[in-house]
C-alpha positions as CSV (number, residue, x, y, z in Angstrom):
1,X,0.0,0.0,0.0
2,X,1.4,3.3,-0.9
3,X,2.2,5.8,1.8
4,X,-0.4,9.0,1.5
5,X,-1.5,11.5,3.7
6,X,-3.5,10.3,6.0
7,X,-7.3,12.3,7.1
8,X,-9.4,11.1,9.5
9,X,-13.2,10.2,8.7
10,X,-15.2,10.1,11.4
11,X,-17.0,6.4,11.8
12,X,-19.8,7.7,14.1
13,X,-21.1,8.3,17.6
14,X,-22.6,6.2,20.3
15,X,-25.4,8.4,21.1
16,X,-26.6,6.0,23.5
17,X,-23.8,6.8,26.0
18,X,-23.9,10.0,25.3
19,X,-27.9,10.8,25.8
20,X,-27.0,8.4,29.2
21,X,-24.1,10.8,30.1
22,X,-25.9,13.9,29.5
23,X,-28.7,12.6,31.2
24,X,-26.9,12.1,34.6
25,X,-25.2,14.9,34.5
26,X,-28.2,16.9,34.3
27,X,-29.6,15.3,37.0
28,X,-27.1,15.4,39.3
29,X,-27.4,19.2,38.8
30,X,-30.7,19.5,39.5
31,X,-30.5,17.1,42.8
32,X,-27.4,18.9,43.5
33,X,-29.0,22.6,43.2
34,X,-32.0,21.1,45.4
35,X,-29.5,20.1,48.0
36,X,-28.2,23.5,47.6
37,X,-31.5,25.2,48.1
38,X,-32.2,22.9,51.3
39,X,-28.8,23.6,52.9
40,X,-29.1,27.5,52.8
41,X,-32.6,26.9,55.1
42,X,-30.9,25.2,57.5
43,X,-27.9,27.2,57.5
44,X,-29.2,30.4,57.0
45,X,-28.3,32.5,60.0
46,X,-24.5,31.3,59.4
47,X,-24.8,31.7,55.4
48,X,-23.0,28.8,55.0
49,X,-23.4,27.7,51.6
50,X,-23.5,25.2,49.8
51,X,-20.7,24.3,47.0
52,X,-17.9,22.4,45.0
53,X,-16.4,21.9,48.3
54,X,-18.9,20.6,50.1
55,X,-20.3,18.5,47.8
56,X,-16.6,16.8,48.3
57,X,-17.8,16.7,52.4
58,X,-20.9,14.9,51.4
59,X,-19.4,12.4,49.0
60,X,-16.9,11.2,51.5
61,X,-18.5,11.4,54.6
62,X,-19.9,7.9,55.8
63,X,-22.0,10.0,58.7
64,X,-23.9,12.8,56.9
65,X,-25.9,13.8,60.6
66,X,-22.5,14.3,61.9
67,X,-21.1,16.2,59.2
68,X,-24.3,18.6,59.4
69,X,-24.4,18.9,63.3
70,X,-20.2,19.7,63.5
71,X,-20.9,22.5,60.5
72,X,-23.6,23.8,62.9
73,X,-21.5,23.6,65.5
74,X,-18.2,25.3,63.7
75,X,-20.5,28.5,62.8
76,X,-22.4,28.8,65.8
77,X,-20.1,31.4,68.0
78,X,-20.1,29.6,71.4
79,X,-20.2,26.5,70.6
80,X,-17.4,27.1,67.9
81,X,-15.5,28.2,71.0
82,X,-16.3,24.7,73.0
83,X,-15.0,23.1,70.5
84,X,-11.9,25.2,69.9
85,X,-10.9,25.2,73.3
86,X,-10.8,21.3,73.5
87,X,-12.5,21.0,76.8
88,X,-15.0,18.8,75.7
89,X,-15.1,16.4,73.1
90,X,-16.9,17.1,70.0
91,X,-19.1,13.6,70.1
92,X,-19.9,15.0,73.8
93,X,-20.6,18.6,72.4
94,X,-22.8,17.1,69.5
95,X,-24.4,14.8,72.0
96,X,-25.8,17.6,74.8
97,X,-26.5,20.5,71.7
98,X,-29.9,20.8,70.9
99,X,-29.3,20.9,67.2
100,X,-32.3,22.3,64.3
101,X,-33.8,19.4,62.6
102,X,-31.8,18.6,59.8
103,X,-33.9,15.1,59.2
104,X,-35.0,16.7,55.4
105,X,-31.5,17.7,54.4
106,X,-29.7,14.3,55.5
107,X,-32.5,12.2,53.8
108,X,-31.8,14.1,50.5
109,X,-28.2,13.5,50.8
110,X,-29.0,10.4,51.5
111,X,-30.6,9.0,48.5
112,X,-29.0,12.0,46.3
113,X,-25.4,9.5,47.1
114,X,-27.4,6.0,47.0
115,X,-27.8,7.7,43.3
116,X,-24.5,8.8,42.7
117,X,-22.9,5.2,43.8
118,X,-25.4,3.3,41.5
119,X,-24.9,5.4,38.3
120,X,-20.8,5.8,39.1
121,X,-21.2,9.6,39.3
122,X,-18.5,9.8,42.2
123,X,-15.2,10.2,40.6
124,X,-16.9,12.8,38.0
125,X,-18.6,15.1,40.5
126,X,-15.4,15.9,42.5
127,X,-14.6,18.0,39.1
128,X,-17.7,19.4,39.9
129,X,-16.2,22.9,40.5
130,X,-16.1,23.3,36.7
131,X,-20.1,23.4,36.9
132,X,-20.1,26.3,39.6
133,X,-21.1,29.6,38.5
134,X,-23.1,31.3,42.2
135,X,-25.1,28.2,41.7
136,X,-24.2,24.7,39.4
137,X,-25.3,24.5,36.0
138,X,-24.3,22.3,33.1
139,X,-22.2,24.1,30.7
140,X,-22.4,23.9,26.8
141,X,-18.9,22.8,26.6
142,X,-19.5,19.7,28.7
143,X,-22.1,19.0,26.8
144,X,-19.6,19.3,23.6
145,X,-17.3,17.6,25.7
146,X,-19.4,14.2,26.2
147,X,-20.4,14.4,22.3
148,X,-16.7,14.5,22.3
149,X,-16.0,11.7,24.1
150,X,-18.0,9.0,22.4
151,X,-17.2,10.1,19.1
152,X,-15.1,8.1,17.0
153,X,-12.8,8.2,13.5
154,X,-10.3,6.1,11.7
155,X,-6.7,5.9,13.1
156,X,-4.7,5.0,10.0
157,X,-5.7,4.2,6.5
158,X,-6.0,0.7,6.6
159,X,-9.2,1.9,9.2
160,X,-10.2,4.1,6.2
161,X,-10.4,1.4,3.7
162,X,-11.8,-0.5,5.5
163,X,-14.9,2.3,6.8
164,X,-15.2,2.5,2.7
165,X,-16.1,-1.1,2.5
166,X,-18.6,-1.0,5.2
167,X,-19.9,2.4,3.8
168,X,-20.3,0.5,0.5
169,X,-22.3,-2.7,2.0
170,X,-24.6,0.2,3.9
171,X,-25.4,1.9,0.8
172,X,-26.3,-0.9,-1.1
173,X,-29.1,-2.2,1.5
174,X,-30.1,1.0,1.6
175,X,-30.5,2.1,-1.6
176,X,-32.8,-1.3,-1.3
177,X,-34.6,-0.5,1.6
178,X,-35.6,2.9,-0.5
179,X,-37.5,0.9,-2.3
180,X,-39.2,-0.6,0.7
181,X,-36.8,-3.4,1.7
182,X,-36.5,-4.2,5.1
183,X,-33.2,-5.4,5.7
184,X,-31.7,-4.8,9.2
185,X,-28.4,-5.3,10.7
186,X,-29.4,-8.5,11.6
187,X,-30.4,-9.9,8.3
188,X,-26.7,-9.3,7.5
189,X,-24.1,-12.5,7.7
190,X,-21.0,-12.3,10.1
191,X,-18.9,-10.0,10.7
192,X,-20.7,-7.5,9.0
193,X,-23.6,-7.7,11.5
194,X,-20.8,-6.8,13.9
195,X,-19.5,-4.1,12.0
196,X,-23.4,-2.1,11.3
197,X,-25.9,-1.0,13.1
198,X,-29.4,-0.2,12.3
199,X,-31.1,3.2,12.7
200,X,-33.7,4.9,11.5
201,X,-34.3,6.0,7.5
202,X,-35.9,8.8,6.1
203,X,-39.5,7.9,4.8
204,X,-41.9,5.5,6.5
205,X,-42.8,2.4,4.6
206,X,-46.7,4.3,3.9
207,X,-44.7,7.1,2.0
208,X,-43.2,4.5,-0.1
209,X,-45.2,2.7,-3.0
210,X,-44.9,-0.6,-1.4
211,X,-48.8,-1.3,-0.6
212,X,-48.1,-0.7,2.9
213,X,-50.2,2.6,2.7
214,X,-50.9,2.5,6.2
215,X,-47.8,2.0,8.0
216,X,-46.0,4.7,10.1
217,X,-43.0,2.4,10.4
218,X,-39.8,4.3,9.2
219,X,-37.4,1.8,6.8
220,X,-34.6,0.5,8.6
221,X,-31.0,2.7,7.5
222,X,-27.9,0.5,7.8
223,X,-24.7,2.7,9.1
224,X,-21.1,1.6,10.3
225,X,-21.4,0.5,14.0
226,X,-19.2,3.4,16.4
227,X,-17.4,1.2,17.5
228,X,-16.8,-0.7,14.0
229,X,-12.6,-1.0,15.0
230,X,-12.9,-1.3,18.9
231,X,-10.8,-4.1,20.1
232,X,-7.5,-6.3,19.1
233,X,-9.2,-8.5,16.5
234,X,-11.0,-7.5,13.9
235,X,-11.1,-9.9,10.8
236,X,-12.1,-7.1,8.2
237,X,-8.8,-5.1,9.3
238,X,-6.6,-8.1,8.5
239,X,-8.5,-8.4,5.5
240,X,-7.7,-5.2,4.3
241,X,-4.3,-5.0,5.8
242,X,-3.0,-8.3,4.2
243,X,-4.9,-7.9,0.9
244,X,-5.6,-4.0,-0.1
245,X,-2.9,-2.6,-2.1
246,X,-2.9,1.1,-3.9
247,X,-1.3,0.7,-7.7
């Protein structure tokens, strides 16, 4: 194969991480700006707020009613003093203060970390001062950043030869499926079922002149599969590698 210049093509994105990503993201926004708004009421003659560093306290703390009832007591003059002055413990100190009731702030918390452990949020939202701005949004350029992320091209030009090939099977189906063919990814015999997915086409099959005058079902589209070259072994790379050449 000759040596040329080689460009990038881009194979696709795998919008269903990304739609999942963007998803949680804005969620743990809006659970985190709740939080936020429920913190200020109990903290509000101390205006103590709520931010990127405390949502670090809250994520590493095993004992969230502790955590709230030392804050209290760090910002509340005379007990601060107590507690500086080392003559009483601060379990002892928490355990004779008559503390507000912070029950509806520890149960949000609460489940707002149950959430944050089952989606795998935690190592992401100690970056979370990047979404801080007086209160925490979601930033275009994350948004642009996750699009980024689980978007994928061609690494060399073997990759490239190989996207054409897959481009080419795709565009004949398609050009078939036009016409009111229904051929899906899975109709397809290995590895290209590996190597395409199926998504959805243009025109519905009652737009076509296929008899089906009545049905709202779009044609299937067949398009390379994001993650087409993911992995050591991929039989249509050696393939192409072993038997492409460029006169």
């Amino acid at each position: 194969m000759k040596t040329e210049k080689f460009t990038p093509q881009l194979i696709g994105r795998n919008y269903e991480t990304i739609e999942k990503d963007t998803d949680n993201w804005q969620y743990a926004i809006q659970q985190l700006n709740s939080i936020a708004r429920e913190w200020e009421k109990q903290f509000t003659e101390f205006d103590v707020k709520f931010n990127p560093d405390r949502v670090a306290e809250i994520l590493t703390t095993k004992d969230i009613g502790y955590l709230l009832k030392s804050i209290f007591i760090e910002n509340e003059p005379e007990l601060a003093k107590l507690a500086a002055s080392n003559r009483i413990k601060r379990a002892k100190l928490i355990e004779i203060t008559d503390f507000p009731d912070f029950d509806s702030l520890k149960n949000e918390i609460s489940s707002f970390k149950i959430w944050v452990e089952r989606n795998r949020m935690e190592g992401p939202l100690y970056k979370v001062e990047s979404f801080w701005d007086g209160n925490f949004v979601f930033p275009d350029e994350m948004k642009t950043t996750i699009t980024g992320n689980h978007t994928y091209y061609t690494r060399n030009e073997t990759e490239n030869e190989a996207l054409g090939i897959v481009k080419d099977v795709c565009n004949a189906f398609n050009r078939f499926n036009e016409l009111g063919g229904n051929v899906t990814a899975r109709d397809l015999p290995r590895p290209f079922e590996n190597y395409i997915t199926t998504t959805k086409g243009e025109k519905t099959f009652g737009e076509l002149n296929s008899g089906a005058s009545e049905s709202r079902y779009y044609i299937p589209k067949l398009i390379p599969h994001w993650g087409l070259f993911k992995g050591d072994k991929n039989t249509l790379l050696q393939l192409v590698a072993t038997n492409y050449f460029i006169d």
